[in-house]
C-alpha positions in Angstrom: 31.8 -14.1 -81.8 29.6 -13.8 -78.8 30.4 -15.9 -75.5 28.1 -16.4 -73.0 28.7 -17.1 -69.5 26.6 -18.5 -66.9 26.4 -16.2 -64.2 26.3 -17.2 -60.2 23.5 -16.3 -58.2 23.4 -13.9 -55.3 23.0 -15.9 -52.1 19.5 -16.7 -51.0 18.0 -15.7 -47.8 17.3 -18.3 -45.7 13.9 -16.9 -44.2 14.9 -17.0 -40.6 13.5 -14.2 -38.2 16.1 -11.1 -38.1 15.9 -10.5 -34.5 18.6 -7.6 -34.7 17.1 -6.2 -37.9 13.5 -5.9 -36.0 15.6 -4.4 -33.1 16.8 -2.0 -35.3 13.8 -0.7 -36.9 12.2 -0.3 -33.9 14.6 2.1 -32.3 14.5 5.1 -34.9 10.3 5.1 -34.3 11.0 4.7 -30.3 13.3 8.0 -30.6 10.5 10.2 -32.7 7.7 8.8 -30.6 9.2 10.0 -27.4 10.3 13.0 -29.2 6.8 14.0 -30.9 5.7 13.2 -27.0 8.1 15.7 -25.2 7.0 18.5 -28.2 3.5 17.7 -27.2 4.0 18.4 -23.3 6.1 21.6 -24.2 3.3 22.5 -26.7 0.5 21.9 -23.6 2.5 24.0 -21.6 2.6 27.0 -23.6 -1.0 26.6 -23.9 -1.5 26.9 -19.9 -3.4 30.2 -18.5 -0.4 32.9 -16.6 -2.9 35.7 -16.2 -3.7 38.4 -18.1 -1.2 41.2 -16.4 -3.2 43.2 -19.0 -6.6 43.2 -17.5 -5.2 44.7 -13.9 -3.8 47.2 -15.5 -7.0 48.5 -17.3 -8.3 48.6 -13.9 -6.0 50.4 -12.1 -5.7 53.1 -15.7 -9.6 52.8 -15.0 -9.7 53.8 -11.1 -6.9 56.6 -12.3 -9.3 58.3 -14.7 -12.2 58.3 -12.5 -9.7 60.2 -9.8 -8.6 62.5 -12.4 -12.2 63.6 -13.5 -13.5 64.0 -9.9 -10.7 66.1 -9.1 -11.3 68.1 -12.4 -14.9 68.4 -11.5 -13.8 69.7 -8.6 -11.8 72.3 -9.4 -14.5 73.3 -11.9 -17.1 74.1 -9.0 -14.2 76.2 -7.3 -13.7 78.2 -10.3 -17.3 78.9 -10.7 -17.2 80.5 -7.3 -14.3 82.2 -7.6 -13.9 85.9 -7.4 -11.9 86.1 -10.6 -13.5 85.3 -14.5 -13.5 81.9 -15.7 -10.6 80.8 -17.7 -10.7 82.3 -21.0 -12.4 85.0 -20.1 -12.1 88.1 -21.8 -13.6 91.5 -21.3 -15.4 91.5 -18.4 -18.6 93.8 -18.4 -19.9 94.9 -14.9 -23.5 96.4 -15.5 -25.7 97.9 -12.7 -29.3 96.4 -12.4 -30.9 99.3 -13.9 -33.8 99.2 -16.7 -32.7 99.0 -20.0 -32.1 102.3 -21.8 -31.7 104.0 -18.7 -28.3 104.7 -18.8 -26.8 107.8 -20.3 -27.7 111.5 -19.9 -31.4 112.5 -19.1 -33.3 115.9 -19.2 -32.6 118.1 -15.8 -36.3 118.1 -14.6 -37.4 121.8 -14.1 -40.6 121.4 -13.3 -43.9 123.0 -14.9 -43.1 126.1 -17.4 -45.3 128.2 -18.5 -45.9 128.3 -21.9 -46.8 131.6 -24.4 -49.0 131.0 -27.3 -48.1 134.6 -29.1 -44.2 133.7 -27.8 -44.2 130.2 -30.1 -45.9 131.7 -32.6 -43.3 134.3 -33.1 -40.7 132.0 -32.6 -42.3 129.6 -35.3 -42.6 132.3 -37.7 -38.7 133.0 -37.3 -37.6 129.3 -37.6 -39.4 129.3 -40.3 -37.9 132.4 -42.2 -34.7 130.7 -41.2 -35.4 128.0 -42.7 -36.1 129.9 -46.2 -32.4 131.6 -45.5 -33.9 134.8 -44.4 -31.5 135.3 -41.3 -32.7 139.1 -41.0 -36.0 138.2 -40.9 -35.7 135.3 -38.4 -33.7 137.4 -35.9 -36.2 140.0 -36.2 -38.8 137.7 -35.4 -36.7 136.2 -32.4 -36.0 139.4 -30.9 -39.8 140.4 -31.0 -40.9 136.9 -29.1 -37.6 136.9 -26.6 -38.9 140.9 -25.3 -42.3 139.8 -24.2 -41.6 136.5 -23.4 -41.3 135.8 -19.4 -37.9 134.0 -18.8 -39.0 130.9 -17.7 -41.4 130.3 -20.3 -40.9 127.2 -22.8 -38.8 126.9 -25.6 -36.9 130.1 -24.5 -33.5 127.6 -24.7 -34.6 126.7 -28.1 -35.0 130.5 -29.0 -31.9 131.7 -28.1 -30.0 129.5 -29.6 -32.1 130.3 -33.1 -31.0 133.8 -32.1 -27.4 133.6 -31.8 -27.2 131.4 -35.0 -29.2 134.1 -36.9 -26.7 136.7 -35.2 -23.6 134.7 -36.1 -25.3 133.8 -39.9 -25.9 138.2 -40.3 -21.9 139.2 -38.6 -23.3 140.4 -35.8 -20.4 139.3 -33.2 -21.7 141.2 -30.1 -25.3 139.3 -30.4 -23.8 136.7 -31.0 -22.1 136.1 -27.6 -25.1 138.3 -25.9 -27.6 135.3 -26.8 -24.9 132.6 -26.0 -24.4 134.1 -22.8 -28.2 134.6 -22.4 -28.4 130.7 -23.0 -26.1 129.2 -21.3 -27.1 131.1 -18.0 -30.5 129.8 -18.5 -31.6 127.1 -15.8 -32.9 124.7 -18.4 -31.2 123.3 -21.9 -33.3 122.1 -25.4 -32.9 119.4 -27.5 -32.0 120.8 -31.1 -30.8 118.4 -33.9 -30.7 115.5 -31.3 -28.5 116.9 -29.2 -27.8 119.6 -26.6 -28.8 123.5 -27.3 -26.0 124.8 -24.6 -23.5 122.3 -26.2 -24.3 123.3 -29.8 -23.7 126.9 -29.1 -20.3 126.7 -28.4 -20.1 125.8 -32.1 -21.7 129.1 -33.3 -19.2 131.5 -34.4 -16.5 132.5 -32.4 -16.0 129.5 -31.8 -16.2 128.7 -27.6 -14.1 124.8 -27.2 -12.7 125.5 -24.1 -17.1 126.3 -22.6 -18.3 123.2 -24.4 -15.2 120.7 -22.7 -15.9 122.3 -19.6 -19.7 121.5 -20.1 -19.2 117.9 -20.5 -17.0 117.7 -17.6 -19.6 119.6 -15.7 -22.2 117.6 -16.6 -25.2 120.1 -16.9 -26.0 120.1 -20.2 -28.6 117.9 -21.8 -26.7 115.4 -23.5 -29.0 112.6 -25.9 -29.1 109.4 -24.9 -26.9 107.3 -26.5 -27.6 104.6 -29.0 -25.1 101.5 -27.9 -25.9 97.9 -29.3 -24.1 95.1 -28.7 -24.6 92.2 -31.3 -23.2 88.6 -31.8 -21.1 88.5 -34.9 -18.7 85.7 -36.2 -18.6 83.7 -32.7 -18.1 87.0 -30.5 -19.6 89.9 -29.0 -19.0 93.2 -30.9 -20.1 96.4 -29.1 -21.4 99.3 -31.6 -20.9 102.4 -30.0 -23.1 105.6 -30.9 -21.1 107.4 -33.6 -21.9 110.9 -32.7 -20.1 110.8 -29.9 -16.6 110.1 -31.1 -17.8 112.7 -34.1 -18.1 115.4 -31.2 -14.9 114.2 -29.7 -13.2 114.7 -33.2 -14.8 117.7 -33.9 -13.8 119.3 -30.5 -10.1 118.1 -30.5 -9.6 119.0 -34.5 -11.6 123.0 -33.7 -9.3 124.8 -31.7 -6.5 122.7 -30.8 -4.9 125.5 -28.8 -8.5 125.9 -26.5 -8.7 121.9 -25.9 -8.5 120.7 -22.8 -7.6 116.9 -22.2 -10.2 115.2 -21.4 -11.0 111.2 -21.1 -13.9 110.9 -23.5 -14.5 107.9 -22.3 -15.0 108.6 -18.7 -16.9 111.5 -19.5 -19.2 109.4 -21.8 -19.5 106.9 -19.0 -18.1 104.4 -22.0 -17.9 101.6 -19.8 -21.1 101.7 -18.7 -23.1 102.2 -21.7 -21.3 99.2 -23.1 -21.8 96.6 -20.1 -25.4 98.2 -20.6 -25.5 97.2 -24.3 -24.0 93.3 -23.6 -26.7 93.4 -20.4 -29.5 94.2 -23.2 -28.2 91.6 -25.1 -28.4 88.7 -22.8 -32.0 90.0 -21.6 -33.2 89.7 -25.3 -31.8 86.2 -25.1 -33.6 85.7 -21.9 -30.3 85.0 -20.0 -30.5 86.2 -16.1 -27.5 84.4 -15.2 -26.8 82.4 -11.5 -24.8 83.7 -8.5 -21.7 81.0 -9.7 -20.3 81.8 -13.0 -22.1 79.9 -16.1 -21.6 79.8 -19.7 -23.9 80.5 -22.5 -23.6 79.8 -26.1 -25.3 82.7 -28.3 -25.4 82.1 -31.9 -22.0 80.7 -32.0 -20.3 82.9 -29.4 -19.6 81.9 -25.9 -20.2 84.2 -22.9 -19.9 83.9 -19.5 -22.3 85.4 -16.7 -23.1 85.7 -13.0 -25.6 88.0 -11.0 -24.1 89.6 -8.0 -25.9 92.1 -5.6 -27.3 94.3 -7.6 -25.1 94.2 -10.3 -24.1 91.6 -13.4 -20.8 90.4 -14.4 -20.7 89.6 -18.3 -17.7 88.1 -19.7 -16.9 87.3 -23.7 -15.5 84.3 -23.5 -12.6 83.1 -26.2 -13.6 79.4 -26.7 -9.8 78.2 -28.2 -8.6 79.9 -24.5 -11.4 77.9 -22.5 -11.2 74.5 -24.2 -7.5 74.8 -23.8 -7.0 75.4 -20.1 -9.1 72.3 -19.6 -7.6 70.3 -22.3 -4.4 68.6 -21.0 -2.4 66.5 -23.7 -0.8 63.5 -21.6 3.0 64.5 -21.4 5.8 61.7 -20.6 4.8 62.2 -17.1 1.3 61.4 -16.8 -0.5 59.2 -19.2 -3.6 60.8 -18.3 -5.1 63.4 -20.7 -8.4 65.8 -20.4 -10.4 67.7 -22.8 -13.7 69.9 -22.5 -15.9 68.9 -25.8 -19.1 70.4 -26.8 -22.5 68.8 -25.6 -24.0 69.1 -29.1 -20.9 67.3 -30.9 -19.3 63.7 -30.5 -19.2 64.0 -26.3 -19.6 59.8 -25.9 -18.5 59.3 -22.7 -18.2 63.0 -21.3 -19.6 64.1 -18.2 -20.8 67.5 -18.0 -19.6 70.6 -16.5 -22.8 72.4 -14.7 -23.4 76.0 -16.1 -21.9 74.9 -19.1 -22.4 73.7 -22.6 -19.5 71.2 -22.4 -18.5 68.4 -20.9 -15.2 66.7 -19.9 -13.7 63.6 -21.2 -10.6 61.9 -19.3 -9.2 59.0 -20.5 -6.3 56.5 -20.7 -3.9 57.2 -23.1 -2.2 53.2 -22.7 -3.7 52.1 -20.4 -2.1 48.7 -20.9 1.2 50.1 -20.5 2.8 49.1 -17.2 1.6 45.3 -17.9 3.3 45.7 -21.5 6.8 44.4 -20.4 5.4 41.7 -18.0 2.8 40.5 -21.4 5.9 40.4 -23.2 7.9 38.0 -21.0 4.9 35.8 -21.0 5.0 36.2 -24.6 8.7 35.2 -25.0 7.8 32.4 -22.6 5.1 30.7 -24.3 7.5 31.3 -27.6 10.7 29.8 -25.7 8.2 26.4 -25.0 6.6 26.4 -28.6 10.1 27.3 -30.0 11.9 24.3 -27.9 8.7 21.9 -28.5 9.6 22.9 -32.5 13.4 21.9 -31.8 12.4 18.8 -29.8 10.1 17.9 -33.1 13.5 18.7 -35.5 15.8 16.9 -33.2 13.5 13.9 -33.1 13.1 13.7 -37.3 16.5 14.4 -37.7 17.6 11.6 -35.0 14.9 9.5 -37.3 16.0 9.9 -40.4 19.8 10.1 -39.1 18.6 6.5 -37.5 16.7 5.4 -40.5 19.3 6.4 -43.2 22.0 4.4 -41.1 20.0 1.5 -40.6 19.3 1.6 -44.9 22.8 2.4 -45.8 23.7 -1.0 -43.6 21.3 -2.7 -45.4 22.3 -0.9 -48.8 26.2 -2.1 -48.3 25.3 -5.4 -47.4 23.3 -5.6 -50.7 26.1 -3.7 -51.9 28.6 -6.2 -51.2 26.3 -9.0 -52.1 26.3 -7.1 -56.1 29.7 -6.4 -56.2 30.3 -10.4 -55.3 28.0 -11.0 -57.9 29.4 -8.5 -60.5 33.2 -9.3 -59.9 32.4 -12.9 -60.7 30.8 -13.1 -63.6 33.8 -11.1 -65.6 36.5 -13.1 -63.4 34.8 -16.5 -64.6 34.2 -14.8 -68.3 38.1 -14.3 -68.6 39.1 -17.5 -67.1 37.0 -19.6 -68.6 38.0 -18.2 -72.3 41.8 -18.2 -71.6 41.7 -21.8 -70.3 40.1 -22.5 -73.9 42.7 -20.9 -74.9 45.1 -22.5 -73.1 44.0 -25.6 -74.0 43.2 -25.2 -77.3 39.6 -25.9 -77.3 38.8 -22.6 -79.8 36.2 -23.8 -82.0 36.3 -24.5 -85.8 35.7 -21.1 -87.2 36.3 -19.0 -84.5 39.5 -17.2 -84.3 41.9 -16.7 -81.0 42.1 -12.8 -81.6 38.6 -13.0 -80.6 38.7 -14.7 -77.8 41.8 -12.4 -76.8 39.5 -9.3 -77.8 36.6 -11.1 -75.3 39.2 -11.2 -72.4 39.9 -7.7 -73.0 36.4 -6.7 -73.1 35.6 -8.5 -69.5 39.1 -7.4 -67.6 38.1 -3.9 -68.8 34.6 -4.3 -67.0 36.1 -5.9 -64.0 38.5 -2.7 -63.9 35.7 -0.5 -64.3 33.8 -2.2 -61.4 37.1 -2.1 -59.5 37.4 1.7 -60.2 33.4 2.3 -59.1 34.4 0.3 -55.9 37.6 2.9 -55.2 35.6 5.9 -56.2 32.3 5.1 -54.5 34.7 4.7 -51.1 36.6 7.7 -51.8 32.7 9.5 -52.4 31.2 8.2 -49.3 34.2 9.7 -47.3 32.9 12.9 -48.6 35.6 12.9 -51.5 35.8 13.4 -55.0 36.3 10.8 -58.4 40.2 11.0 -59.1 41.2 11.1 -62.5 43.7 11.4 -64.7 43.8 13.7 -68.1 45.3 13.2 -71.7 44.6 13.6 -75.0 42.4 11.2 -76.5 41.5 11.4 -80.1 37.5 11.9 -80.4 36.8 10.3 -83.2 38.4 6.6 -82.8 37.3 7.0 -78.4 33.6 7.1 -79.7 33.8 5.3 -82.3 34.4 2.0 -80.5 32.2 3.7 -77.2 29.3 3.8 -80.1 30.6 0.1 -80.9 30.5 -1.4 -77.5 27.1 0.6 -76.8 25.1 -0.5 -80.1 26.2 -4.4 -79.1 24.9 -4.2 -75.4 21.7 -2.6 -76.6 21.4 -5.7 -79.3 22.2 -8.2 -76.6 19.6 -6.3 -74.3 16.8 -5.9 -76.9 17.0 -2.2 -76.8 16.7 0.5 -79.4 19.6 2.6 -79.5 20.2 6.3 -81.0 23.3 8.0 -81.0 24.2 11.3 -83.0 27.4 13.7 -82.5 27.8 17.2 -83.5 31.4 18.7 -84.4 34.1 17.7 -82.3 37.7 18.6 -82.3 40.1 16.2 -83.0 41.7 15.8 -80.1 40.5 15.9 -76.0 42.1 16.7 -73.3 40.1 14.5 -70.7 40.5 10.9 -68.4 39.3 8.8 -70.9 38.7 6.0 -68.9 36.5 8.4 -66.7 34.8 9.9 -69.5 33.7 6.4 -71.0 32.7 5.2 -67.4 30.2 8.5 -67.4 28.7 7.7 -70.3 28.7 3.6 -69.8 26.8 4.2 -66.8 24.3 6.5 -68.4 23.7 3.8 -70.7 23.7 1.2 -68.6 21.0 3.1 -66.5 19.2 3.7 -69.5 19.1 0.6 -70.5 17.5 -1.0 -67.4 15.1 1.9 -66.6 14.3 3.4 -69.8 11.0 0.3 -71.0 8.3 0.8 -71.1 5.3 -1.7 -69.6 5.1 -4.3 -72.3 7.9 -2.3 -74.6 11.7 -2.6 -74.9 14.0 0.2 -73.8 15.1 2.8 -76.1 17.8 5.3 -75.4 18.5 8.4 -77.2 22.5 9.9 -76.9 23.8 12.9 -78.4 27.0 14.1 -78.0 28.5 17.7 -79.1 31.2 20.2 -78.2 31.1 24.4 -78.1 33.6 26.6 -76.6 35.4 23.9 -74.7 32.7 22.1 -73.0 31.6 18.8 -74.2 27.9 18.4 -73.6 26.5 14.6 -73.3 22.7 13.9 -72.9 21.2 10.6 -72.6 17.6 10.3 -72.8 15.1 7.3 -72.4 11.7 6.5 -73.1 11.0 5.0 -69.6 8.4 5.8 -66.7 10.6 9.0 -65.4 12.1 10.1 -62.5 9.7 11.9 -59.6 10.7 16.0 -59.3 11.0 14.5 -55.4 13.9 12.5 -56.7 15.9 14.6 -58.9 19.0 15.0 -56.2 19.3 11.9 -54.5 19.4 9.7 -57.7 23.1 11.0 -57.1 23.8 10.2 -53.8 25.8 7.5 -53.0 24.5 4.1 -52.7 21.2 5.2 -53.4 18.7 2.6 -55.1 15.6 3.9 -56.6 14.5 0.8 -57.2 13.9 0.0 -53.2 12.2 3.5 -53.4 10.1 2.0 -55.9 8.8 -0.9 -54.0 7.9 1.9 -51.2 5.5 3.9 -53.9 8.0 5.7 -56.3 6.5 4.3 -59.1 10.1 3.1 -60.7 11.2 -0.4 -61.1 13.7 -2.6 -59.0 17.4 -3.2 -59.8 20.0 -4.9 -58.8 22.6 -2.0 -58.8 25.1 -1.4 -56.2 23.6 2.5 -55.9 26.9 4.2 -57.2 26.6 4.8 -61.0 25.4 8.3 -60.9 27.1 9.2 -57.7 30.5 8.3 -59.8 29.0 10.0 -62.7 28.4 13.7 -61.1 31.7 12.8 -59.2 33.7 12.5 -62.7 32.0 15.4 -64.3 32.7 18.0 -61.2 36.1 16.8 -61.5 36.6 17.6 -65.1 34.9 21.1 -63.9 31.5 20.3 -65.3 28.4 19.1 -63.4 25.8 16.4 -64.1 22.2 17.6 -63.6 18.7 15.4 -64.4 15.7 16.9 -66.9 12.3 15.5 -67.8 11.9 14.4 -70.9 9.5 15.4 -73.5 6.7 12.5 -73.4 8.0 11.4 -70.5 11.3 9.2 -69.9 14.4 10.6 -68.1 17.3 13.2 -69.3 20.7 13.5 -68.0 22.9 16.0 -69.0 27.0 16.0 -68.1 28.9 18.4 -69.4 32.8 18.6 -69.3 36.0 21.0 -69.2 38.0 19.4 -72.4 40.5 21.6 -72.5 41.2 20.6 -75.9 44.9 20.6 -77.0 44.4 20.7 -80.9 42.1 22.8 -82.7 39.8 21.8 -85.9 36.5 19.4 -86.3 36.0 16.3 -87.8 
């Protein structure tokens, strides 16, 4: 048997104006307009103009390079005038302003000779016959042209020396040193293979080292000019000295070691002369005169350095790396000011060039916003500290809003609240007492039996304890506690039975379509039963009034199963679904979709007091499980509880 009882209707508003109401929903939006207003001023003063610390710095780096490049300017024009080489300079070659090729030894002049056709002709014939390797012959001949020949006739030198080889070449020691003698007495000297006749003979056996060393000290012999170049090679100058004369020197210091005198070849051979001689020859080819200050030249890759004095030129080979460095100052922590010499034909953007030079100088900066760096950086954490404040002002302002706002609705929600629960604790108290005063006065009707009746009672004092039991727990909730309940065993099978029972004749009574499968459970749990019905009753319930569609009754899917200790309960429906937005605070306490709905959530109204899922996640975290909401395939909502059964007996039914 069915009963059903009228139920009372929540008291109606009367209309009037809510003065205190307005009040109240004015003062949340007075607190974030005046906040949003004080972010806005901090924000405007963040924006205002403090100077550019930067831009006076850059100056005063500016004015600091322009002093650094004038003094090193400066100092440039000094070293150009300066006694000393440039820096970098190496070898420095003094030459004397003398015609190129000058330099060296020259023929004595002797002035006219006579010459003696019959005397040459003799003197050809014997050159000649030594030529062929006749040496007996030859000196015959020579002997012939020397006894008629006047002793200051031509090529006498050059016969003498002929003689004494031809002597020497035939054994004949005592010529030999009679025509040396004869030579080296005579007041003029002859070229003969390049080179000096009075210096050759000393090389005619015996051998005479210690005569020829003290003819190149003296001075007197005719010496050939020698053949110095100086060339550019790889970047530098290189100096190629005539080889004959470091032969000779070999030659004399290797012949009789025990005759040698020491002499300094290079002083003798005027060394230092021919070679400033050879670098002078190589700048005039260039067509480089040089000025009276020092100026450098770049040759084919090599850099010299040159200056014309009175009457003589200074040359120097310059070493670039050396130069470039001694005017190329890396900024140390000291100065911030740094200096390099770059090459005119290369990147020299914004150089200025050194006169007499191929280079030019480059100062600059190396941070020049520096000193302003710290005082950019406390305008920089100043304009931060106003945005940063104007950001908390803007929190402070939605927090005091929704703080304001959430207050004001959770009045409004417990008012509503209490207007449900009136409503909700009625209708079971007049359910029960209308069917025990039938009872009591024996107005059962025909057919009906009073076990019913007494089953109906049951059936309403259970709800009212249930509503009872949401009250206490929602309280206990809202304080920031937890759902209190109480374990035991409770036998599966029967406990869902009559759940499934109770379930399958609310769903008939509602017009709802209800599904409800169950996988292996053991026989016994070890769970608040109460609390574990009241989870899944206010699934249901839920379900129930959410899960229509438009134009379509509800229909709610359960399944219920158990694995490794945790009983897993899902209930699904077919209705319009929860937003992702929504997912968390469908739990909170006292929280009614429904007025969420009306503000654009999409979900319909209810009538709820706001606690059902708040109790349910409450009941589930304290079995040591956890309630959680899915979507739905095709739509609809899913909540899953799961709980810690802690079974006491083992086996499945």
């Amino acid at each position: 048997m069915s009963l059903t009882v009228p139920s009372t209707g929540a008291p109606v508003s009367s209309g009037a104006p809510d003065t205190r109401r307005r009040t109240g929903a004015r003062g949340p939006v007075l607190v974030l307009v005046l906040g949003v207003l004080s972010a806005l001023a901090l924000f405007g003063a963040s924006a205002l103009d403090f100077g550019d610390p930067r831009i006076e710095a850059r100056a005063t780096a500016s004015r600091a390079v322009e002093t650094r490049a004038e003094a090193t300017l400066l100092r440039w024009k000094e070293m150009r005038q300066a006694d000393g080489p440039p820096a970098g300079a190496g070898r420095v070659y003094v030459s004397e302003d003398v015609p190129a090729g000058d330099a060296g030894f020259v023929v004595p002049a002797f002035g006219d000779r006579p010459s003696d056709p019959v005397f040459e002709v003799l003197l050809d014939t014997a050159l000649l016959a030594l030529a062929r390797g006749d040496a007996e012959a030859g000196l015959g001949a020579l002997e012939d042209a020397l006894s008629q020949a006047p002793a200051d006739c031509q090529r006498r030198e050059e016969a003498l020396f002929a003689a004494a080889r031809a002597a020497s070449a035939l054994g004949q020691a005592e010529a030999t040193q009679e025509y040396r003698r004869l030579l080296l007495e005579a007041p003029g000297d002859a070229i003969v293979a390049g080179t000096s006749a009075k210096l050759l003979v000393h090389w005619v056996d015996p051998l005479g080292v210690a005569g020829a060393h003290g003819l190149l000290a003296a001075g007197h012999s005719l010496l050939p000019a020698p053949r110095d170049v100086a060339v550019i090679q790889g970047g530098q100058v290189a100096l190629s000295m005539d080889p004959w004369w470091a032969a000779l020197a070999d030659a004399m210091g290797d012949a009789r070691p025990d005759q040698a005198l020491e002499l300094d070849w290079d002083l003798v051979w005027g060394k230092g002369e021919r070679a400033a001689a050879a670098v002078r020859a190589l700048c005039l080819s260039y067509g480089i005169e040089g000025t009276e200050d020092w100026s450098l030249v770049e040759v084919q890759g090599a850099l010299l350095g040159i200056r014309r004095g009175a009457g003589t030129t200074e040359i120097a080979a310059m070493d670039r790396a050396a130069f470039e460095g001694a005017w190329s100052q890396a900024a140390g922590a000291e100065s911030p000011l740094a200096a390099e010499v770059v090459p005119l034909d290369g990147d020299s953007t914004g150089a200025t060039r050194l006169a007499g030079s191929p280079y030019g100088l480059r100062v600059w900066h190396t941070d020049p916003e520096g000193p302003a760096r710290a005082q950019v950086r406390r305008i920089q954490w100043l304009r931060g500290g106003l945005v940063g404040l104007g950001v908390l002002v803007l929190i402070a302002a939605g927090g005091s809003y929704r703080a304001m706002s959430r207050s004001r609705r959770l009045a409004e929600l417990r008012s509503t609240f209490v207007a449900s629960v009136s409503h909700d604790l009625r209708t079971p108290t007049q359910a029960i007492l209308l069917l025990s005063e039938m009872l009591e006065e024996d107005l059962v009707p025909e057919g009906a039996s009073k076990r019913e009746y007494q089953s109906q009672i049951r059936r309403e004092a259970q709800r009212l304890r249930r509503l009872v039991e949401d009250l206490l727990d929602g309280g206990r909730i809202d304080r920031g506690g937890g759902a209190r309940i109480v374990r035991g065993d409770v036998a599966s099978g029967p406990f869902f039975d009559e759940l499934e029972r109770a379930m399958g004749e609310r769903a008939v009574d509602a017009g709802a379509e209800l599904h409800v499968t169950r996988g292996a459970l053991p026989k016994a749990l070890h769970v608040d039963g109460d609390g574990v019905h009241r989870v899944l009753w206010n699934l249901f319930e839920n379900a129930l009034l959410h899960g229509r569609g438009p134009g379509s009754a509800a229909e709610v899917s359960i399944h219920i199963h158990w694995k490794d200790g945790v009983l897993a309960c899902t209930v699904e429906d077919a209705g319009p679904g929860i937003p992702e937005r929504h997912r968390e605070t469908v739990f909170g306490a006292f929280e009614r979709l429904g007025d969420r709905a009306k503000r654009g959530g999409g979900i319909e109204s209810d009538t709820g007091t706001g606690l059902g899922l708040a109790i349910v996640r409450a009941i589930a975290r304290a079995h040591g499980g956890d309630a959680r909401l899915e979507s739905a395939q095709g739509g609809g909502a899913r909540f899953v509880v799961t709980l810690n059964t802690e079974s006491s007996e083992g086996g499945s039914e």
